[in-house]
Phi, psi and omega in degrees: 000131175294168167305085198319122168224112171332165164238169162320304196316276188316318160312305162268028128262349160319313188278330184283316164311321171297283218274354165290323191278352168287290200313327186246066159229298200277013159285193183282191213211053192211336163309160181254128205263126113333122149221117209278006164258317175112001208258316192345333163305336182296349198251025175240014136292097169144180202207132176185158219222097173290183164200202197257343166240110155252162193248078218275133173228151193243104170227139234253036170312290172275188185242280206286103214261169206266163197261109168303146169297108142291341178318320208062017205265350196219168160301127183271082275183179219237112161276158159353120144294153191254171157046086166297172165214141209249005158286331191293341186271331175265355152324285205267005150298323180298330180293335188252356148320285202289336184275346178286334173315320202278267205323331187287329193290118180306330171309314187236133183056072186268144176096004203221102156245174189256142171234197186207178163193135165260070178292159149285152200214356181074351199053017225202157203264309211300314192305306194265355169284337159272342175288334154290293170344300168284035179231294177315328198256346189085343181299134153216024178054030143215052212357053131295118190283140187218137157000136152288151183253155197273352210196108146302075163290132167130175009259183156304321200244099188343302191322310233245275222301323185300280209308314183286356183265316167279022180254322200272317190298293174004305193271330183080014146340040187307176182177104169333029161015108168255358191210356183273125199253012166334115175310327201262356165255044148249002176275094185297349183288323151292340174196061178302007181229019189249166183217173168179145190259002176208155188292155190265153201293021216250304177306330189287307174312329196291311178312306178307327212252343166272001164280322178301290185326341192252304170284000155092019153308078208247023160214111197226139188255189186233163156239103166220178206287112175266099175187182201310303196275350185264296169304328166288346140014258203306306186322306200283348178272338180277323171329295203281336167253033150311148171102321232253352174092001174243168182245163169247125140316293150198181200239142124245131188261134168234125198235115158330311168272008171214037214279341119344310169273325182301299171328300166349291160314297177329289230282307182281355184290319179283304184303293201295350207245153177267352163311118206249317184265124149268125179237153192224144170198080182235197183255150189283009164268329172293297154347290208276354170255002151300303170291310165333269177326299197302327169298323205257338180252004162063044176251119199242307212299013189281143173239148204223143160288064204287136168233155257295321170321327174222346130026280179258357181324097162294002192270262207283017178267334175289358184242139201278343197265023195220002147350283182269000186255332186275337167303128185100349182304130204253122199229147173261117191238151145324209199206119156252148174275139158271151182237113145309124198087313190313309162299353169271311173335290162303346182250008132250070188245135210199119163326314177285345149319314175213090180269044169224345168314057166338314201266320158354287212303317192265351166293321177283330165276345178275331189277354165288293180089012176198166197243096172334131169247127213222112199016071174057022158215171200266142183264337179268163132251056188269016163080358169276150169313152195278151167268163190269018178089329183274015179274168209213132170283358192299344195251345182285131179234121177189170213295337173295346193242308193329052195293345196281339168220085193285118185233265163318312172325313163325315185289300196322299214293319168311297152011295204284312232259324211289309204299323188272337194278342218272315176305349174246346141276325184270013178268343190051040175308132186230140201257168196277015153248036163324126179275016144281106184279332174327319193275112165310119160315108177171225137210183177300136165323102138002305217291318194267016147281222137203133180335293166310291191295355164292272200350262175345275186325320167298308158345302200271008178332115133203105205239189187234135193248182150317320182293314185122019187251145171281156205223101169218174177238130182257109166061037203061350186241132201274160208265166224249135157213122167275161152283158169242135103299144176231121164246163207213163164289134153274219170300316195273026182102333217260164180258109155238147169271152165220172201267115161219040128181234174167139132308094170244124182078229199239017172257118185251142188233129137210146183292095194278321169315296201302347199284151162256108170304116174323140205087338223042019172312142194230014153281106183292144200281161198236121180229087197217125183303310135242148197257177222290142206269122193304134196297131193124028185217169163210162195269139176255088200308151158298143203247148176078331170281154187293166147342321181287340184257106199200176203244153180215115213251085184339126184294148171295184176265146213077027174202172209217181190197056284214326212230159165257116183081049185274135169272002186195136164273139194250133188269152191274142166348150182280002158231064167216195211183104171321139172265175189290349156300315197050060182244340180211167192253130190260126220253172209265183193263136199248125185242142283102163195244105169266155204263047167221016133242184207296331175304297222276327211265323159327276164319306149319288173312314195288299171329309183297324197263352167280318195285302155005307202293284138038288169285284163336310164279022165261294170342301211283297169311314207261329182277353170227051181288307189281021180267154196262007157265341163231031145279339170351153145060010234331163214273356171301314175300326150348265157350256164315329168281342125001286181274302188325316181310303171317295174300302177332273234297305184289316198293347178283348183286335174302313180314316205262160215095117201328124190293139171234181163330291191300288181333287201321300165308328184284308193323301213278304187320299186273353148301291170294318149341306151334279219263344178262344157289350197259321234244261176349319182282318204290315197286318175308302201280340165283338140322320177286328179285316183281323168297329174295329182275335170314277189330333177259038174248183176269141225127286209246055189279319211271006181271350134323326183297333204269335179264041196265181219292324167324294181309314192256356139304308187295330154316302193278308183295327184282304193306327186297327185297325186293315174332309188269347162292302176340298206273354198263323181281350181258344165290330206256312179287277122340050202268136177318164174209159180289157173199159195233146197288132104322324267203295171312284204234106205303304241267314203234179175271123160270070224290105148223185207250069181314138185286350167099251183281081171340303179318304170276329137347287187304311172273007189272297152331302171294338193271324187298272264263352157270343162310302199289336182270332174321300175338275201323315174300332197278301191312283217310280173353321193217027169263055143261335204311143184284073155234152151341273168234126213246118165285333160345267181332329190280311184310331180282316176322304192292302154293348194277336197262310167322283170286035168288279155009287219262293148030260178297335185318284207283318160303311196318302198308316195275342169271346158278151193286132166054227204267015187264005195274358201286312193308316167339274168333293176293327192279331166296324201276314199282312159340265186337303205274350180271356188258359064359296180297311163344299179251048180213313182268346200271323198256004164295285204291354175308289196280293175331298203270306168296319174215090186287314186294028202237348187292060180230175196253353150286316190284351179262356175245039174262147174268148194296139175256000000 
């Protein structure tokens, strides 16, 4: 339930009551007295004391309000209230401790008493909104005219305290708190006449939320009060833990008048939720019937979070069946005080003492078992036996004699203290040991004060308290301090909380040895929707789930996660790598095709032995140099295709090995360079084959004079020359450099040779690869010519397998990866050039060596039938 806002109406019946119930006190008393609700008994539920100032209080005796008549057959009105409660009774002992405290003290308000009135409120706005009225107004239900009370204590319950504080401003009414903790009655522009004697709900949440925070609670379900204090609860707590990475699991409401079913809910809300922590923030007779059910359904495993309402409950620390589901509980208590004297004050405390004292009468008859007697007649008709007068509270232990931990009782009597310092200063009171002996002891006429100037005057509070502490209201609220309670076993088994730590301000200190763990466990218990995701991961919210619920997803490669419950991976530096974990950055692996593994050495092998083959089929020509077969064609031009070959073979050993300044230039240069000599000699000698049969046509003799042995050195030397102005204007503007890849492979660094200037790269390529198809065009033409042996044919073979090669080179080149597109490159060079040395040389040395009788210049010059 939201904070209850009056309408005009109900405000102004509120005002129509005050001023019917002034008209009917101040008639003559020969009049006849009226009371237009039918409720006056209620206003004898309570205890009160006249003076010359009173002091009006609001307490929370029963709980349980009575179930309206719906028939519509009567008029409806406000009954009796049930289900007593014996701590509300030293609240309002405190109240009449401290005004008796006061009247003996000569110091303060001297010459002046205080009287009071004590109401019941029921826990419910209808109960205390008439029990204000009637205060405010002077009624006491026995149309006796009585003091008005100038000051409110009260009410317990935020809900109440919201609604009388916007009935009492108007009027200028103040009125003191002693429990009401709403995040939303610290806003004086709304509820400019309320005060309170305990810190606002606003600390406590704050206190709950630094413990999950502090024990890695991040999925917490709530149980609360459904009204203004169990929900702004709940509010100021999701407040504090914005940001912060904790959840509410889920919210359960407990409403007194359906309180059977709301448990109910609860109870399964709790079972069914993977929430290991419950913070609760109800009254601790509703608490005891949640835990009770929570027991009876045997969910023990629970940590549970208490606040200040129940915290400290001797109701639910006595009861046994709540032994084992209430251990470990971790609680936000008031701050207790000791009040010197109160307790001998309760324990003589006696009906013939206040024999108008009502609730006195019933604590004395449940706590008796017999029925007080007030001038020889019996007071009650509760059908119990008469007392013999001699009992006593001295022997009793129950939460009323129960003096060891004054917490709320506490608030009450500061209340008190706060209403009289305020009255004494605005009374201009001198008290009679004044160092002015001029100054009569005493104060100011009571009577010409007014309820606005106590306000005003409460705003300027600032006293000494007994204890030795300053005592003011900042903004009506007093600055905040808590107890942390654990409750735990005591010796005999039995449950007490005890103190492990305290809140001052926004400072939280506990003592973590001392806590007793639900079980008796000495692990704090992990209450997490999911839990934090272990480092080399990051967490992935869950779509539609709070923050607290998320997937926790391996970071990719190359980023990393050093922490647990990292919200993002962080990339590693560029010349590093996530290790396989992807918990830390690793430096990367630097790679190249080196001449000590197997790729390098393979190859290598290969290289050497063409060139070794090479050599050899040079050995074999120049040792069968004067054979008419490798006068052929001349054999200079052999020869030099020989070397050229030879170069093809040694210029791929450059490639391999860390790339350097030098390497990288020497590759593309003696590559190409090689291979555009090697590509000439081929092209020169398939020129020479068309020209030699040209030349034996008729005719055509002198066309040998223009292509002779000159000619065709000065060919191989112009085509090689343009190549190496290519490669020498592309070294000097644009020169390959070693580099190191990134980029290829995350793991490793990839040590290659950037071609520098793309442009010369592109004509070092292009100028081989239109040499081989002229070649290829000249060789096919003329591969029929009718000989024997047509070199043609082999030269056609031999470019058709070069460009086959070179072809395939480039996608193979551009999809490998690193150091194999280097491995690519070389396996193209050797492919080529054995694919060359091969069909252009194989069927010479075939004859040469294998059929000699076939090496005469008849038979290479017969014609193929």
């Amino acid at each position: 339930m939201t904070a209850v806002v009056l309408s005009p109406c109900l405000t102004l019946l509120a005002l129509l009551l005050w001023v019917v119930g002034e008209d009917v006190v101040g008639k003559y008393q020969e009049e006849r007295c009226v009371y237009l609700d039918h409720a006056q008994h209620l206003d004898t539920v309570g205890l009160s004391q006249d003076g010359d100032v009173v002091i009006g209080a609001l307490i929370n005796f029963y709980v349980l309000p009575p179930t309206f008549d719906m028939s519509f057959t009567k008029e409806p009105y406000l009954q009796s209230c049930s289900e007593f409660q014996e701590s509300p009774v030293q609240w309002a002992q405190a109240v009449v401790f401290a005004v008796e405290e006061i009247n003996r003290n000569p110091s303060l308000l001297p010459g002046l008493r205080l009287g009071y009135r004590i109401m019941d409120t029921c826990t419910r706005y209808p109960h205390s909104l008439r029990a204000v009225m009637s205060m405010i107004s002077g009624g006491n239900g026995t149309c006796e005219t009585t003091r008005p009370a100038k000051l409110i204590i009260g009410d317990s319950a935020s809900t109440q305290c919201i609604i009388l504080s916007r009935v009492l401003s108007p009027l200028r009414v103040p009125m003191i708190s002693y429990l009401a903790t709403c995040v939303c009655l610290s806003n004086r522009r709304e509820y400019p006449n309320f005060f309170r004697t305990i810190p606002s709900d606003m600390y406590q949440a704050r206190t709950m939320a630094q413990m999950a925070k502090r024990f890695g609670w991040t999925w917490v379900g709530a149980v609360v009060a459904d009204n203004d204090y169990g929900l702004q609860a709940v509010q100021a707590f999701q407040e504090e833990t914005k940001g912060t990475g904790i959840c509410l699991a889920f919210v359960s409401t407990l409403l007194r008048e359906r309180l059977a079913k709301d448990v109910d809910r609860a109870v399964k809300m709790v079972q069914s939720s993977s929430a290991r922590v419950i913070m609760v923030f109800a009254w601790y007779m509703d608490v005891e019937v949640f835990l009770t059910e929570l027991v009876r359904r045997n969910v023990t495993d629970r940590q549970f979070l208490a606040s200040e309402i129940w915290s400290t409950s001797s109701l639910l620390l006595s009861n046994p069946e709540l032994y084992t589901i209430a251990q470990g509980t971790l609680g936000v208590a008031v701050r207790s005080a000791p009040i010197p004297g109160f307790e001998k004050h309760l324990q003589e405390l006696h009906p013939s003492r206040y024999p108008r004292d009502t609730i006195l009468r019933e604590l004395w008859e449940r706590t008796f078992g017999c029925s007080p007697v007030q001038n020889n007649m019996v007071a009650s008709q509760s059908g119990l036996p008469l007392c013999s007068g001699k009992e006593s509270l001295k022997g009793v232990q129950n939460s009323v004699t129960d003096v060891s931990n004054l917490r709320a009782t506490y608030n009450v009597y500061l209340a008190v203290y706060a209403a009289a310092y305020a009255l004494h200063s605005l009374l201009s009171c001198t008290a009679p040991n004044s160092s002015d002996p001029t100054m009569t002891p005493g104060c100011s006429s009571p009577d010409i004060i007014t309820t606005q100037q106590l306000l005003e005057q409460l705003k300027l509070l600032n006293f000494t308290t007994q204890l030795g502490e300053k005592f003011y209201f900042q903004d009506g609220e007093i600055p905040a301090v808590y107890d942390i309670v654990n409750w735990q076993r005591g010796p005999g088994g039995t449950l007490q909380y005890v103190l492990i730590g305290r809140l001052e301000g926004s400072n939280l200190i506990i003592k973590e040895s001392a806590i007793s763990w639900p079980g008796n466990s000495n692990k704090v218990p992990v209450s997490v929707c999911t839990a934090e995701c272990p480092q080399g991961t990051r967490k992935a919210i869950r779509k539609g789930l709070p923050v607290c619920c998320f997937d926790c997803l391996p970071c990719a490669e190359g980023e990393f996660s050093n922490v647990t419950g990292s919200l993002q991976c962080y990339h590693c530096p560029p010349e590093f790598w996530s290790n396989s974990l992807r918990t830390a950055c690793v430096p990367r692996e630097v790679e190249y095709l080196s001449f000590s593994e197997s790729m390098g050495i393979t190859l290598m092998t290969v290289a050497v032995c063409g060139a070794m083959t090479t050599a050899a089929v040079g050995v074999v020509f120049v040792y069968y140099r004067q054979t008419p077969i490798v006068k052929a064609n001349n054999s200079e031009l052999s020869f030099l295709l020989l070397l050229s070959l030879k170069l093809c073979f040694l210029c791929s050993l450059v490639f391999v090995g860390q790339p350097s300044l030098w390497s990288c230039r020497l590759q593309q240069a003696a590559f190409g360079i090689s291979f555009v000599l090697c590509i000439s000699c081929i092209l020169v000698k398939t020129i020479v084959v068309l020209v030699a049969f040209r030349s034996a046509r008729p005719g055509s003799a002198s066309l040998m004079k223009w292509f002779g042995p000159g000619q065709q050195r000065g060919s191989v030397l112009f085509f090689t020359c343009i190549q190496v102005i290519i490669c020498a204007v592309w070294l000097s503007l644009s020169p390959p450099l070693p580099h190191r890849n990134l980029s290829i492979q995350g793991s490793k660094i990839i040590l290659e040779c950037m071609v520098g200037s793309v442009t010369g790269f592109s004509l070092v390529l292009g100028y081989i690869g239109l040499l081989a198809a002229i070649c290829f065009l000249l060789a096919f033409f003329a591969r029929k010519l009718p000989d024997n042996f047509n070199e043609a044919k082999f030269i056609t073979f031999s470019m058709l397998i070069f460009c086959a090669v070179w072809i395939t080179f480039v996608p193979a080149y551009v999809s490998s990866p690193g150091k194999y597109s280097v491995a690519v490159e070389i396996f193209a060079i050797l492919a080529s050039s054995f694919g060359l040395l091969i069909c252009i040389f194989a069927p010479k040395c075939y004859i040469i060596l294998l059929k000699p009788e076939n090496n005469t210049k008849k038979f290479l010059m017969a014609k193929t039938q």
